[in-house]
N, C-alpha and C positions, 0 to 999 in steps of 0.2 A: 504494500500500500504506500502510497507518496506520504510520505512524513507529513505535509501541511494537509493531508484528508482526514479528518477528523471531525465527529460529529456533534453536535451541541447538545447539552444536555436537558433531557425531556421538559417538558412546562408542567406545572405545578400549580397549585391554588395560590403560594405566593406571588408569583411573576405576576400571573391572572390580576390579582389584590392589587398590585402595584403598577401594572397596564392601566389597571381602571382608574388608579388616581393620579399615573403620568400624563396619560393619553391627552385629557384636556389640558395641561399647559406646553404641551411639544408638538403637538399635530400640526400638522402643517400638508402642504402639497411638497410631493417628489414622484423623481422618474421608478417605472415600475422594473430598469434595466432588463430588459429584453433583447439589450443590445447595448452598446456601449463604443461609442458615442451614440446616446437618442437619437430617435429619428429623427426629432426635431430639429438634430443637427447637420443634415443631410443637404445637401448643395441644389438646391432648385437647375434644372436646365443644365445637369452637367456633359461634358463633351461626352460623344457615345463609345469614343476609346475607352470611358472607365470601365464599361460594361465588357466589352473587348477585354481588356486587362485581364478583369477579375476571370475571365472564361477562359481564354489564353492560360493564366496561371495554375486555374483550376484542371486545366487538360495536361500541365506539366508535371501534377500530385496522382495522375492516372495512376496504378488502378484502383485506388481509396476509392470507397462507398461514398454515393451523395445521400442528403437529405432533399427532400422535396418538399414546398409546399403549392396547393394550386387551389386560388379560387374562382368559387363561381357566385355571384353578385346578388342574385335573384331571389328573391323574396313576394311572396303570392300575397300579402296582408303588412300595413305598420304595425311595428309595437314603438309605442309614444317612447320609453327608455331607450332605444338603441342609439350607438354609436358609431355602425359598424358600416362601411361604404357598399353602401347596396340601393338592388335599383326595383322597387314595385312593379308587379304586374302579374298580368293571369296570361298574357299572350307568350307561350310556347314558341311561335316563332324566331322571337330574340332570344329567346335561349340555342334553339338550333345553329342561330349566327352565333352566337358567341363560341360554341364547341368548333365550330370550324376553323378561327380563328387560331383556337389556343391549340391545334392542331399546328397553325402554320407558324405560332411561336417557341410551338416543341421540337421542331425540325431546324431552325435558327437558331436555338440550343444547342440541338444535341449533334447540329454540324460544327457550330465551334470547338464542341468537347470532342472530337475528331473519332469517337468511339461511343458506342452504347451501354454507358455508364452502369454499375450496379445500382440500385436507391436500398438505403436501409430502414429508411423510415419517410414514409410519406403520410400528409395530413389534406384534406379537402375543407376548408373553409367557407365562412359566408358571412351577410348572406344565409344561404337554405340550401347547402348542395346536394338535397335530397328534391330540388324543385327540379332538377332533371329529370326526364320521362324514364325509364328502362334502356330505351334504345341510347337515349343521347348517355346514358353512362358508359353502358358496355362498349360505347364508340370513343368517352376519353378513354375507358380503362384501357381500351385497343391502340388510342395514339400513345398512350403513356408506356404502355409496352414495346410497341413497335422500336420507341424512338430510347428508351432506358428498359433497365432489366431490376424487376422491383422484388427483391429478394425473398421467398416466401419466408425464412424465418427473419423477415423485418417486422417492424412496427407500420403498419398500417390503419390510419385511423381517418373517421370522417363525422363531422356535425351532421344531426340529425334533430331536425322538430318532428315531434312526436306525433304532431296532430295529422301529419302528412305522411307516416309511412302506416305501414301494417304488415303483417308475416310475411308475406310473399314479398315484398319492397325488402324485408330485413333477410329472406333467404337469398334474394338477389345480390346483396351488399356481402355476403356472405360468398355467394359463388364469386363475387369479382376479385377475392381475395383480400378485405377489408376482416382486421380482425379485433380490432378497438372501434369505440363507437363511444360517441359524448351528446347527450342529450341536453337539449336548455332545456329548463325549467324555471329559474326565477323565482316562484313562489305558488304554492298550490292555495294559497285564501282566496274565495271567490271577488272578494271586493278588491283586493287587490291586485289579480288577474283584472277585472274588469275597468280598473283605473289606468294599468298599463297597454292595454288595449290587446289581450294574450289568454283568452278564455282557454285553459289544458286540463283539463278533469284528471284527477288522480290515476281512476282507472285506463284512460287514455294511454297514461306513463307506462303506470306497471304492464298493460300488456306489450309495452315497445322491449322494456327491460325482460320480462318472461321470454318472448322471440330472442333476445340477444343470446339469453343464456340456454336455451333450447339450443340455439344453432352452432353453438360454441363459440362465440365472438371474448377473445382471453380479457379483457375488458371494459368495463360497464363506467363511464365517468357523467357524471351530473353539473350541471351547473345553476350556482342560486345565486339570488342578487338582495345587498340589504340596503337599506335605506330608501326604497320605495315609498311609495305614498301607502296609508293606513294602514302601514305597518308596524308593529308594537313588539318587544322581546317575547311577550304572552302569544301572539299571534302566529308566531316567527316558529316559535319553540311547534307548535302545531304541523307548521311544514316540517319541520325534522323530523318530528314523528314520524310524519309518513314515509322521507325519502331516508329512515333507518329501517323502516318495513322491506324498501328496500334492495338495502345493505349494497350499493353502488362500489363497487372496485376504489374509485377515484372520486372526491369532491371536490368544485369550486366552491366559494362563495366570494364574489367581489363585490367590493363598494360601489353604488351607485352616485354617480358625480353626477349633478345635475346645473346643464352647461346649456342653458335656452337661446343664448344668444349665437352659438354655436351649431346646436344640435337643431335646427327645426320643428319636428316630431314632440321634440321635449316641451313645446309650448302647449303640447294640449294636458301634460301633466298638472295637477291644479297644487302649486305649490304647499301652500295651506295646511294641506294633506301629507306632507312631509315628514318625515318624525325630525324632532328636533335634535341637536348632538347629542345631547345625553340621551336620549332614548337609543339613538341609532348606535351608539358607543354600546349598551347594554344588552344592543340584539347581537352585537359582535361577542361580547367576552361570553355570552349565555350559550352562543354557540360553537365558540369553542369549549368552551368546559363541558358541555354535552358531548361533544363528537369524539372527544378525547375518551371519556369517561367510556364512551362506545365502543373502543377499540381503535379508534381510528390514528394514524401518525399523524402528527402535525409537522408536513412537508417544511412549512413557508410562506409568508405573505397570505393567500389569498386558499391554498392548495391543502388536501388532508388526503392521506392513501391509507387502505387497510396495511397490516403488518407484511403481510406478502407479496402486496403490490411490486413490481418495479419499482416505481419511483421510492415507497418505502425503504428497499433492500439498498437502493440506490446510494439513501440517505446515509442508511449503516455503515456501507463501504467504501465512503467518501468519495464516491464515483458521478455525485448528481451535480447536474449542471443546468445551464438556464437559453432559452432560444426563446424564439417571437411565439412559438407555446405554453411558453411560461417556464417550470421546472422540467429535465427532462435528463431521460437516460441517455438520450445519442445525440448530446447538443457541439459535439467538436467534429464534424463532419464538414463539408460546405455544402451550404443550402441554395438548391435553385429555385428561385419564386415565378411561379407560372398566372398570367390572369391580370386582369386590371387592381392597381394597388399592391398586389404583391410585391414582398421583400427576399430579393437573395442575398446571402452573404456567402464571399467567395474571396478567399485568400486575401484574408485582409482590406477585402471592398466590400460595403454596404451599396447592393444597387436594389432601387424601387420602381416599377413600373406606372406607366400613367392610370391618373385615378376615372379618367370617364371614358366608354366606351369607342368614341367617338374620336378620341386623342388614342386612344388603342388600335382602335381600327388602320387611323390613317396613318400610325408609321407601319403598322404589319401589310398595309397596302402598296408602302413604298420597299417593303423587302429590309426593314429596320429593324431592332430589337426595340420595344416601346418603353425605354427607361424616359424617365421624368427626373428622377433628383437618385444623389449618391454622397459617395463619403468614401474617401482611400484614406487605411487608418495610419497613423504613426505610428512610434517607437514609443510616443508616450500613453498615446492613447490603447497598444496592445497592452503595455504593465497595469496600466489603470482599467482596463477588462479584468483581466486576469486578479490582479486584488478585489475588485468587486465580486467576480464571480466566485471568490473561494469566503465571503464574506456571507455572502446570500444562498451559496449554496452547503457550505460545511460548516462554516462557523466560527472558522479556524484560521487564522495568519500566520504560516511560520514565517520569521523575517530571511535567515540563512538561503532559504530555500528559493524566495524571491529574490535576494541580492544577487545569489550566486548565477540564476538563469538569467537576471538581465545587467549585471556588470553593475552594482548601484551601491550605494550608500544607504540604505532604507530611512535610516532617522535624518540624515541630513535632505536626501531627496523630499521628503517629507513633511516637514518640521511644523506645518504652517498645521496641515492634514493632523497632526500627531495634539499638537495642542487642540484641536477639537475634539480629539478622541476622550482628553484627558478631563473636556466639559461631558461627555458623553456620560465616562466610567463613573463621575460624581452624578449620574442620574443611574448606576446600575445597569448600564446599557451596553458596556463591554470592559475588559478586563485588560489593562494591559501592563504586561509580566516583559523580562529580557528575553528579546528574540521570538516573544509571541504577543498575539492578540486576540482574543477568544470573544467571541460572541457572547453572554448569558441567554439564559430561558427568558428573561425579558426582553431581553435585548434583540432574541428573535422574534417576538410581535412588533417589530419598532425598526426594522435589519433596513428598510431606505434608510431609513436618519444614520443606519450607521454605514451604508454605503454612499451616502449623499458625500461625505466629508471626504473623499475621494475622486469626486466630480471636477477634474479641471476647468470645466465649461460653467459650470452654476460658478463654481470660485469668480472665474473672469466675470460674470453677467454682475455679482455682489458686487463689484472692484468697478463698475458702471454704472452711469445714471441709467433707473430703472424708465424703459418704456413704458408708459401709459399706456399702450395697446396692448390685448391681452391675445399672446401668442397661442395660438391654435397648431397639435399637429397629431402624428399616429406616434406615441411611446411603446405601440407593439405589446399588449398581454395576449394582444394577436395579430400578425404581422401586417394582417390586410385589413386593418378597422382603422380607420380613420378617430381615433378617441381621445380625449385632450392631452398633451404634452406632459400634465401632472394630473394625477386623479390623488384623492385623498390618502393621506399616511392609514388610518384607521376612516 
């Protein structure tokens, strides 16, 4: 095991105790690192040599496994909450064009990678990419093989609303070779289904989740959202109930940021109706201490996995890492982003494809790869992933171990970084010992704030007169949602 993988130690009803009386004087916004530099920091209109580059370089790492991810936009119905860059409609036809497309940007791919790549892990995004017919899947799952070779003992996983498949849709997902599956769900209280504009009947769910596990799909992930409108920790604890009935492989539960001037959709949300921080604080700590108390691991941020899970085991053997899916077992691969808005990251470039179809269309019409903005990282910016990511995802800083891989000084490189840490530890929030820096069980309900002080880019933004304008961009808890640049610490 690498000396600095090491994992933090479990949460307890103290951390809990002391979350709950932290929380409201440190919360704040920060990035959810899904990437590092943020999205946000990504170059509007960069030349399309970067995209070249990073493919170029990635064809030079041959025959390393890719990651994939590929979205499809489509969505049959609003939900006032969402964030996510998608485009409404019941007409079938734009979906048709759009698989054709992402046909002729998988070929523009996978000729630059000069060979037909292995994928070890692929994700289908949305959106609703269960709003494809039967035929329009089996025809990407056909471009996506034609054009790469998608490993069957990979990770294969794809979003699913529940209201729109049923056993034969879930045995199809299944014969395409799909073998994780994550459901939204949000919240099963009628009222507040019917606030966010997302009516899902319980039994809806559980027969998606039965199908799953009938047909052998290795796991079952859920996703729930707090801080909705009429929602109460009393209320809240109700939905757990039912989504411990059940017992989901993998749990989300993310903070709902409510960003109106941003989001559209979110105007028809009636503020009002909000629970207020302290309540929304107490739907958070009430469901962690339930989930935990369930069996459940507490991954991270937003993430909970049974003990067996992957990402669980992951956790143990200091092996978990973090990508635009959030935490993840196969996140040191390079990732090709397929679809409008999708993110690849490839040998040290961050490239993002154009967000409307229409800017999609017309460079794949010119024979172009449709990137819109990117990022070629530096020397400072890999050290400062790499501390973030053993921060958020193990817990654990050996200094030795960083010096020695990247030629450095840690405490002088540092110093500015170190005396924050030193405000941090006087809040309980990490530990810092000769040659290490440890995480606490609190310190991991609160682990932005402690990888923020690593952020060179937020450093430089403090160190500037703040803009009045309130910057909007994708921070990636999923690579292709368009969702603000900071969502809520708790």
């Amino acid at each position: 095991m690498n000396p600095s993988a090491m994992t933090s130690p479990a949460l307890d009803r103290g951390a809990l105790s002391d979350f709950r009386a932290l929380a409201g004087r440190i919360d704040g916004n920060g990035p959810r690192y899904t990437s590092y530099p943020t999205a946000d920091r990504f170059h509007n209109g960069p030349e399309l040599s970067l995209y070249h580059d990073a493919l170029d370089a990635c064809r030079a790492n041959a025959p390393a496994p890719l990651s994939l991810y590929l979205h499809i936009p489509f969505c049959e119905n609003i939900c006032y909450y969402c964030g996510c860059n998608k485009i409404i409609t019941r007409d079938h036809g734009r979906s048709a064009r759009y698989v054709s497309y992402l046909g002729r940007e998988m070929a523009l791919v996978a000729g630059r990678l000069g060979q037909r790549r292995q994928v070890i892990q692929s994700h289908w995004g949305g959106g609703t990419p269960t709003f494809l017919n039967p035929e329009e899947m089996r025809r990407v799952m056909a471009l996506l093989n034609t054009h790469f070779a998608l490993a069957a003992e990979g990770e294969h996983s794809i979003e699913i609303d529940p209201r729109r498949v049923d056993h034969d849709r879930m045995a199809l997902l299944a014969e395409l070779g799909f073998n994780r599956v994550s459901l939204g769900v949000q919240d099963f209280d009628p009222e507040v289904q019917q606030a966010i504009h997302r009516i899902q009947p319980f039994e809806e769910t559980r027969a998606v989740v039965d199908a799953a596990r009938a047909l052998g799909f290795r796991s079952v992930s859920l996703d729930l959202i707090y801080g909705l409108p009429h929602q109460t920790a009393a209320r809240f604890a109700r939905t757990i109930d039912q989504v411990l009935a059940l017992r989901p492989d993998r749990l989300s539960v993310y903070s709902y940021a409510h960003l109106p001037h941003v989001f559209k959709p979110q105007r028809r949300i009636d503020e009002n109706a909000l629970p207020p921080a302290g309540e929304k604080l107490d739907i958070l700590v009430s469901t962690i201490e339930r989930l935990t108390a369930e069996g459940y691991v507490y991954i991270g941020m937003d993430h909970f996995a049974l003990p067996n899970d992957d990402l669980a085991v992951a956790q143990r053997e200091g092996r978990l890492q973090r990508n635009f899916q959030g935490y993840s077992t196969h996140a040191g691969y390079d990732q090709v982003g397929l679809g409008i808005s999708a993110i690849g990251a490839m040998a040290g470039r961050y490239v993002q494809n154009a967000r409307t179809l229409d800017e999609y269309y017309g460079a794949l019409d010119h024979g172009r790869l449709p990137l819109a903005r990117g990022v070629a990282m530096t020397a400072d910016d890999h050290l400062r992933r790499e501390i973030i990511g053993d921060l958020m995802c193990n817990g654990v800083l050996e200094l030795p171990v960083i010096e020695a891989r990247h030629g450095i000084d840690f405490n002088r490189t540092f110093s500015a970084e170190l005396a924050d840490l030193d405000r941090l530890a006087a809040d309980g929030l990490v530990r810092c010992e000769p040659g290490r820096i440890t995480v606490t069980p609190l310190g991991r309900l609160l682990v932005r704030r402690v990888a923020m002080a690593f952020d060179r880019y937020l450093r430089d933004d403090a160190a500037r007169p703040v803009d009045s304008g309130n910057r909007a961009a994708n921070d990636g808890a999923q690579p292709i949602r368009f969702v603000p640049r900071y969502s809520r610490v708790v």
